[in-house]
Every structure is written in C-alpha cells, then in structure tokens.
C-alpha positions as CSV (number, residue, x, y, z in Angstrom):
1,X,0.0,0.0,0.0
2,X,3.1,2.1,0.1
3,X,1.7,4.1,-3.0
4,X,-2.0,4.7,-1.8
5,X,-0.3,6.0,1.5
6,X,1.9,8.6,0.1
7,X,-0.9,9.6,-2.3
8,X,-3.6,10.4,0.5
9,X,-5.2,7.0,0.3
10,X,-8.6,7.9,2.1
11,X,-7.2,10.7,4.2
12,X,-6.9,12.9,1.3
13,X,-9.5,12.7,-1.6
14,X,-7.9,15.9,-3.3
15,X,-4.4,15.2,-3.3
16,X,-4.7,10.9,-4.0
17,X,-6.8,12.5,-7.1
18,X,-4.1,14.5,-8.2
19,X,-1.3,11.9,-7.6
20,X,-2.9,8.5,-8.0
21,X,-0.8,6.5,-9.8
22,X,2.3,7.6,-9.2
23,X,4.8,8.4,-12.3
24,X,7.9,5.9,-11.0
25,X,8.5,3.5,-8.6
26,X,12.9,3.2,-8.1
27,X,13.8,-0.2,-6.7
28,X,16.0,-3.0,-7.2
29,X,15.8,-5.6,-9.1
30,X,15.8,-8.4,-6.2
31,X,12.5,-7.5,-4.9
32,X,10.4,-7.7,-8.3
33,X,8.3,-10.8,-7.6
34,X,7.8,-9.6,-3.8
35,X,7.0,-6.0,-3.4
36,X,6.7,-5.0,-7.2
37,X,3.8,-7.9,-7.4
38,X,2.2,-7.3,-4.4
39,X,1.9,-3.8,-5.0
40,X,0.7,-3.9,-8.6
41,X,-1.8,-6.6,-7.4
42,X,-2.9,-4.8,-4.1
43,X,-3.6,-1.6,-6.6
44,X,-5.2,-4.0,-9.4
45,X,-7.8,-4.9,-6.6
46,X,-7.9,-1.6,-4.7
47,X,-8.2,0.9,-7.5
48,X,-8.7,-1.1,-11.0
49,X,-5.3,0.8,-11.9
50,X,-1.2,0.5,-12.3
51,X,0.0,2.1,-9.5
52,X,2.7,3.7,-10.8
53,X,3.6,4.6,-14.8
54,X,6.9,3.0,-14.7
55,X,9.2,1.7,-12.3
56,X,13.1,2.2,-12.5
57,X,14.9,-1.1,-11.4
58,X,19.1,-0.8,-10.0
59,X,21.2,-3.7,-9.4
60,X,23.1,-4.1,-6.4
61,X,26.7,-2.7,-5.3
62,X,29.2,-5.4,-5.1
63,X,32.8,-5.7,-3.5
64,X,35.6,-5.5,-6.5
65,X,35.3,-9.5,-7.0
66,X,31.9,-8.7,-8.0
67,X,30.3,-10.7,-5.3
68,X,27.0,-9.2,-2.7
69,X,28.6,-7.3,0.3
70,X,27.7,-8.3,3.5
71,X,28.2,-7.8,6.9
72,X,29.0,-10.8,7.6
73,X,31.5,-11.6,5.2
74,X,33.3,-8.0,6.3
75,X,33.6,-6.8,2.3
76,X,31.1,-3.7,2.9
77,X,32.4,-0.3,1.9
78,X,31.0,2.6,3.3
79,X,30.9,5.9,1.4
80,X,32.3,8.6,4.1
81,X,36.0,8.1,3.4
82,X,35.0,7.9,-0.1
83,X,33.4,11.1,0.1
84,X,36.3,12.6,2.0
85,X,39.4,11.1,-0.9
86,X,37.2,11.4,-3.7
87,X,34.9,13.9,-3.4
88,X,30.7,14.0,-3.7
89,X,30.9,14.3,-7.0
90,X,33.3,11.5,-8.3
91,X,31.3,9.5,-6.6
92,X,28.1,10.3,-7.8
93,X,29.7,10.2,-11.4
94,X,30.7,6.5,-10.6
95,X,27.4,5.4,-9.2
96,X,25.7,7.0,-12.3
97,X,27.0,4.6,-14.2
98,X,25.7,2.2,-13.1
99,X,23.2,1.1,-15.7
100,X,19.6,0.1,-14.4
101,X,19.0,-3.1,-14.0
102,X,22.6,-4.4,-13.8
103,X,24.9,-5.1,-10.6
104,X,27.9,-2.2,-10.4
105,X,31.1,-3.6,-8.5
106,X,32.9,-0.9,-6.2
107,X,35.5,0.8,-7.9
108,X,37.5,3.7,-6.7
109,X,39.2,3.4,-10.3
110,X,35.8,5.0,-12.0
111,X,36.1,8.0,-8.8
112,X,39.3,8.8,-9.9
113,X,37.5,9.7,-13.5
114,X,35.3,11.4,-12.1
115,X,37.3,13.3,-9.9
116,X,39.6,14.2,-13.1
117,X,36.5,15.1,-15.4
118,X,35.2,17.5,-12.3
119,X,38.7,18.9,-12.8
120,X,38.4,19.5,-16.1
121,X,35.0,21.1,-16.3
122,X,36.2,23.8,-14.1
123,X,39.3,24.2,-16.1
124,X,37.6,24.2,-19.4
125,X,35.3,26.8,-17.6
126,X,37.9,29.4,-16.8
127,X,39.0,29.6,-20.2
128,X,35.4,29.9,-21.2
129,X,34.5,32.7,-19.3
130,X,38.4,34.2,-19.1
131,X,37.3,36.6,-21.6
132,X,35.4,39.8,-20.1
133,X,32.8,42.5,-21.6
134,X,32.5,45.5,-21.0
135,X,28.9,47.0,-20.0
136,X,26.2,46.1,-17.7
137,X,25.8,42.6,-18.9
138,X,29.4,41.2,-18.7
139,X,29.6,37.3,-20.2
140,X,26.2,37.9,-21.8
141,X,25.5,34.7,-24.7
142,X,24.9,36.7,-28.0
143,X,23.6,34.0,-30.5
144,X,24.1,36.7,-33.6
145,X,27.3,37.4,-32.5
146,X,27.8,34.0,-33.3
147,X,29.1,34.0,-37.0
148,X,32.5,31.8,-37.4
149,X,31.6,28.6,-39.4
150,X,33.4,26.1,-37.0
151,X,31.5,27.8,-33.9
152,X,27.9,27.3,-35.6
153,X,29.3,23.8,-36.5
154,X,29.8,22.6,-32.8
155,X,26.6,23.9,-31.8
156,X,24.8,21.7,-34.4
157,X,27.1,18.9,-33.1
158,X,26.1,19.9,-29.7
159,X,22.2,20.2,-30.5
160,X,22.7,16.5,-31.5
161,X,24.4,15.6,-28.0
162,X,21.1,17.3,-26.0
163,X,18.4,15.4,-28.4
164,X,20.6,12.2,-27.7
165,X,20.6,13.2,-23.6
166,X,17.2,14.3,-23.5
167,X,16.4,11.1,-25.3
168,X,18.0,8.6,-23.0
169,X,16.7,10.5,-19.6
170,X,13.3,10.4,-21.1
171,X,14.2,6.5,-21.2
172,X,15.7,6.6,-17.5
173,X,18.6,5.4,-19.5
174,X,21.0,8.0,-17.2
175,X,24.1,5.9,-17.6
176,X,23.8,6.6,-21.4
177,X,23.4,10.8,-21.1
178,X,26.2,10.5,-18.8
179,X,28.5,8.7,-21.1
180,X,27.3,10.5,-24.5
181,X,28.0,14.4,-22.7
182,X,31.3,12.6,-21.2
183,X,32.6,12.3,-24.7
184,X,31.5,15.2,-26.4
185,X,33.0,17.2,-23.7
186,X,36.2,15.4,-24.0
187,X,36.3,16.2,-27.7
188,X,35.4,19.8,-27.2
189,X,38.0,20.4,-25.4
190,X,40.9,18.3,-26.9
191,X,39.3,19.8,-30.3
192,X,37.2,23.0,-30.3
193,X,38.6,25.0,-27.9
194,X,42.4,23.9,-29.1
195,X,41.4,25.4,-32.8
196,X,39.4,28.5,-31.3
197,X,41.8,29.4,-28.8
198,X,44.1,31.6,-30.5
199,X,40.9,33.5,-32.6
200,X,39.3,34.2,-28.8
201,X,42.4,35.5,-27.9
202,X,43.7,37.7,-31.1
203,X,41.0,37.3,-33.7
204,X,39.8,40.2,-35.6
205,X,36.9,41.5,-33.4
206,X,34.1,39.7,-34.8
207,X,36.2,36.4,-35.1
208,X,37.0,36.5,-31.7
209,X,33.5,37.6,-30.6
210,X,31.8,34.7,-32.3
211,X,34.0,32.6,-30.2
212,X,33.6,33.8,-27.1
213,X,30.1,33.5,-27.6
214,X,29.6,30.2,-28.9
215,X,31.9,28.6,-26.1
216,X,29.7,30.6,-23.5
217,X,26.6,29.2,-25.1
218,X,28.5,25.6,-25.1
219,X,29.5,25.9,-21.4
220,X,25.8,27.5,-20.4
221,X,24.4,24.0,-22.0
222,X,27.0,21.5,-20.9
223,X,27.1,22.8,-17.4
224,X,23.2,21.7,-17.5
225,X,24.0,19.0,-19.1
226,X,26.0,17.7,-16.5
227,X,24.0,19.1,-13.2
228,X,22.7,15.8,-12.5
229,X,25.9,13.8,-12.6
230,X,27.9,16.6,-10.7
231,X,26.0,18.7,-9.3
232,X,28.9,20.7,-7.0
233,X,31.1,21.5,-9.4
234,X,28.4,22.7,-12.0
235,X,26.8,24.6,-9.3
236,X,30.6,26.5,-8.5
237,X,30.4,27.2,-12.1
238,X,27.2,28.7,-12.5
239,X,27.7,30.8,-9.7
240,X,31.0,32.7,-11.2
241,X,28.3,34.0,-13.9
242,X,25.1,33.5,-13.4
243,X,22.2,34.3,-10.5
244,X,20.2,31.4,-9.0
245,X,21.1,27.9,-8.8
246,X,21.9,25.7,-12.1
247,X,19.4,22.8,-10.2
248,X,16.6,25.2,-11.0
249,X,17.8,26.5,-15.0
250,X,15.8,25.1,-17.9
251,X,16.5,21.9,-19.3
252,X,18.9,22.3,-22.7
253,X,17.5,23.2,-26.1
254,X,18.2,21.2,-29.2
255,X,16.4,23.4,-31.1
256,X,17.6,26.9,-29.9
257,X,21.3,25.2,-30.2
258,X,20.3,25.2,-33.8
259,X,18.9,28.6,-34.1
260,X,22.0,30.1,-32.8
261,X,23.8,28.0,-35.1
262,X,21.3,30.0,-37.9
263,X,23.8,33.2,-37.7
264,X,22.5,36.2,-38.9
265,X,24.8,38.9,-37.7
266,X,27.2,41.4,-39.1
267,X,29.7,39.2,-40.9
268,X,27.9,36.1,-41.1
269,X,28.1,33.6,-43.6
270,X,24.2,33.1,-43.5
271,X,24.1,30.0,-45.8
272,X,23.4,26.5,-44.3
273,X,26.7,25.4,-42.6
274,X,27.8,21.2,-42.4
275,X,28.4,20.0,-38.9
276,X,31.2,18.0,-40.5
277,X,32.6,21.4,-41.0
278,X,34.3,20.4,-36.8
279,X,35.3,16.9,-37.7
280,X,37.3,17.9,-40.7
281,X,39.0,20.7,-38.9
282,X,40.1,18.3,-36.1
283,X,41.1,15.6,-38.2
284,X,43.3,18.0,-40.4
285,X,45.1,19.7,-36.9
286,X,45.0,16.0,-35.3
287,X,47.5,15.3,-38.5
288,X,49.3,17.8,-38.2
289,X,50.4,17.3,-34.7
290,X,50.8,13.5,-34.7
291,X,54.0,14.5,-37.2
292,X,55.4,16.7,-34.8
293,X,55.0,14.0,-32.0
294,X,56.3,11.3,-34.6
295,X,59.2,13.6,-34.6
296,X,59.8,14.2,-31.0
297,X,58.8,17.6,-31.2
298,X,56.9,19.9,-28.8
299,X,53.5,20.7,-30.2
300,X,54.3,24.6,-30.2
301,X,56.9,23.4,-33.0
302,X,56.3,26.6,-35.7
303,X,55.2,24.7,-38.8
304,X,57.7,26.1,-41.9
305,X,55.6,24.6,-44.4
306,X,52.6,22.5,-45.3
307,X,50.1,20.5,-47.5
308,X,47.8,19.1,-46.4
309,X,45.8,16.4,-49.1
310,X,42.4,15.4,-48.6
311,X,39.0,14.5,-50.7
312,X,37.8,17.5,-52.7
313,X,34.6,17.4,-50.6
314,X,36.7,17.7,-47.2
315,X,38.5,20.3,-48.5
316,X,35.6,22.2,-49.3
317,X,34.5,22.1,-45.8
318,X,37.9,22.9,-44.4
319,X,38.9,26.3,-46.3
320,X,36.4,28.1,-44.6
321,X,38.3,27.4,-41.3
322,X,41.9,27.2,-42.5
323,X,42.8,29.9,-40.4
324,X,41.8,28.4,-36.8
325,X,43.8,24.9,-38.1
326,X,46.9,26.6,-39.1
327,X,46.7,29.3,-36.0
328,X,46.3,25.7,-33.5
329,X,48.8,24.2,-35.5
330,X,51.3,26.7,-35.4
331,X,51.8,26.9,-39.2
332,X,51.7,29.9,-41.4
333,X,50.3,29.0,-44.3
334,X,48.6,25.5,-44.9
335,X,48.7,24.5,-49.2
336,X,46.1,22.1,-50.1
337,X,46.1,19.5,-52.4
338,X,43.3,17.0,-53.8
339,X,43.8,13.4,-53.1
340,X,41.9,10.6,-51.7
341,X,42.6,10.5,-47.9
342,X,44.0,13.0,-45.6
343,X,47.8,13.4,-45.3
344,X,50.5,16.1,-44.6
345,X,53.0,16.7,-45.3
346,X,54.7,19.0,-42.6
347,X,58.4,20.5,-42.8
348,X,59.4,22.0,-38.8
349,X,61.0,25.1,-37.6
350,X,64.9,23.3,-36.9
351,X,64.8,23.2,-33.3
352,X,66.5,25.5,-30.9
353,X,70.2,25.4,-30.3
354,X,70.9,23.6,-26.8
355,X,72.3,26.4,-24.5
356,X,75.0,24.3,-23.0
C-alpha cells in the first residue's frame, strides 16, 4: 500500500486525485516478484489501476570481485571516506554509471575519473569565461554574435548531444546521457577549444567575438547537461556567472542550439553550414600534430611549411576554417592539395640550439 499512503489513500481525496498513480517507482531488481507484485496486485484490486507509470529497477553494489557485500562476510564499503578522498561528485559520477537493471562492482578506479572530469569542467570553464565585456551585462551569450563557421558547427554537433541526452533521460537510460555528454566534452576540449583558442584570444573583433560567444553558449548547455551527474562542481560554475542555482535552470534546447547555429549577424556567412565542418577541422590539426610528435617535437613546433591532401569534398569544408587549423597548428600558411585520404606533409621550424 506504500503508493496509496503517500498519495492520500482515504485521508486525502484531493491530493490521492491528483497523484494517484504515481509516475515511477525506483527499486532494485531483487524484490520484483515480492513487493513489485504485491503492490501492482494490491492496486489492481484496490483501484482497477497500475500504481505507478513505470518503475526504475538498480542492481546491487558489489565488493571489486563482484560478489553481494555483506556484513558478515566484512567486504562492505562505506561511502564517508570515499566522500572525503574522492569527493561528492566523483562518486556520484561512478554510481551513475551504473546502468539500471545491472549489478555495479565498487571501484574507486571509475572516482578517480570522475574526480579528473570535475577537474576539467572547471578548467575548461575558466577559459570559457576568461574573456570579459565590457557594459552592464558582462559574459552575456549573444547567438548573432555567433558568425564563425566552426562555432555554428559545434553547436549543431552539440544540438545533436542534447536530443541524444534528453532522449535517453526520457528512457531513465542516465548511464547513457552520462556517457554521451562525457565524450563530447572530452572532444570539445581536446578539439574546439584547441582550434578557437588563438581566434578568442587575437582574432579580428568579430572572429573572436563569435568565439567567445559560442563557447559561453557551449558551457551555459554542458554545465546543465552535467548538473545531475555533478552537481557541485556545475553549481561552482554557474555561480562565477550566473544568479540562482543551475538545479533550477531550464533543461537544454536542441532546437535553440540550432537557431543560434542560424547566424544572422554582421559578418555572417548566412548560408546552411555542415556539422562535419568540426570533424574535418580536427582531423586535419590532429595530423598535423601526430607528425610533430612522430618527430619528438613539442607541439608549439612553428610549422615552416605545409600541404595538407584530402577529398575535394573535405577540403571544401575545411577552407572556410583554415585559419583556426593553421593558428592551432602553429603553421603559417597551410597548401592544399586533392587526393583521396587526408595526409600532410609538414616541414618544422629546426629546433633550438641547446644552450649548453
């Protein structure tokens, strides 16, 4: 009767009305043909009706030899000095995935992870926001501001991320919006910001604008994103810029992502822009910097000279951001040359004289 109770169950005609069935019932996945039955059939009888929508099953925590802890066998971990080496939310981020319905063994491997990827969203946020405005509004998100071709291009890519989140929450599939915003962050940063850096920095002014913007706009939605996976660290984020708490924002919008990705401002290239446009430009700085760590050279290595070959349809997607490749890549000038895969070839600035 657990159900009826909370709802009001003849105490409360208004609010069982209003509540009656529930939406969820979380539970594990041991109890199903006890207390899942024998509420279901209690309702069935009681009310003609479910007595919830859906129920959410988890598996159990087990020791690292994946067997059930227990008291008695002495292999039960508790989660305060977890807490207090790993942080809340490292260990949040390991229990999340956890998918439902399946057993997750203990591992302080997964916290460590976490921990790391914590690290790294407030990182990747200072650079973000390390760029101030003047005015009353400082850090404001200006989607026509937004004009560069490789900015509009990762907010399409990152319009697909939310409809692939918002997909697999609305599926209680959490583990899977974990993992899917896990990696596109990781590739955002080891990508994105890598080939906008040096436009934000010392771009002509609407260059640079249109990247400040669009990584504010990414941060605004990966932060939310995020907030349910690790929720202190997003919350320390959202603070340094914005009022309120990020637990009480608007979910992400796929389909404002893609509006602002519709640039219309002073300087925009207002035709239809390919979301491959950021996979091309990665690919072709990626390249480039695998040779200079094939050659045991730093990755600031000035690039004398370069051609890079490619399809004629990749190529046609990478002129339009040259510029942020060869500025990331430390080259001058990149040539380019048809061909039928990508390759470079890459001649280095002769290193440095040793001072001794």
């Amino acid at each position: 009767l657990t159900p009826q109770i909370a709802c009001g169950w003849e105490e409360d005609d208004d609010l069982y009305a209003r509540t009656y069935p529930m939406d969820l019932r979380p539970q594990a996945h041991d109890i199903i043909r006890t207390w899942l039955f024998s509420t279901a059939v209690r309702s069935h009888f009681e009310a003609d009706a479910a007595p919830w929508g859906h129920c959410a099953l988890s598996g159990w925590i087990l020791d690292p030899d994946r067997k059930k802890m227990s008291k008695s066998k002495g292999n039960v971990v508790t989660p305060v000095d977890l807490l207090d080496q790993h942080g809340s939310d490292a260990v949040r981020y390991w229990a999340a995935n956890g998918r439902p319905g399946t057993d997750t063994a203990f591992d302080d491997g997964q916290m460590k992870i976490g921990r790391r990827l914590a690290i790294k969203v407030l990182n990747a946020s200072r650079f973000a926001l390390g760029f101030g405005a003047d005015g009353d509004t400082p850090l404001a998100i200006d989607p026509a501001a937004i004009t560069h071709p490789l900015d509009r291009a990762m907010l399409l890519r990152l319009a697909d991320l939310v409809s692939e989140a918002t997909r697999a929450f609305d599926g209680f599939d959490y583990a899977r919006a974990l993992e899917r915003t896990e990696t596109w962050f990781w590739t955002f940063t080891d990508d994105h910001v890598e080939l906008v850096k040096n436009r934000a920095y010392e771009g002509d002014e609407a260059g640079a604008e249109s990247a400040r913007h669009a990584l504010r706009l990414a941060l605004s939605t990966l932060l939310r994103l995020f907030a349910p996976f690790l929720p202190f660290v997003t919350e320390e984020v959202w603070s340094w810029w914005r009022g309120g708490s990020i637990h009480r924002q608007s979910w992400p919008s796929a389909d404002e992502l893609r509006a602002a990705a519709e640039a219309t401002g002073e300087g925009a290239d207002t035709g239809p822009v390919d979301p491959a446009i950021a996979e091309v430009a990665a690919a072709a700085l990626a390249e480039i910097r695998r040779h200079k760590t094939t050659e045991k050279r730093s990755l600031a290595t000035p690039v004398i000279a370069c051609t890079l070959t490619d399809t004629p349809e990749r190529l046609a997607l990478l002129r339009p951001v040259l510029g942020d490749v060869a500025a990331a890549a430390r080259a001058g000038d990149i040539d380019l040359s048809e061909g039928d895969a990508l390759s470079v070839h890459v001649e280095l600035a002769p290193p440095e004289p040793s001072a001794d």
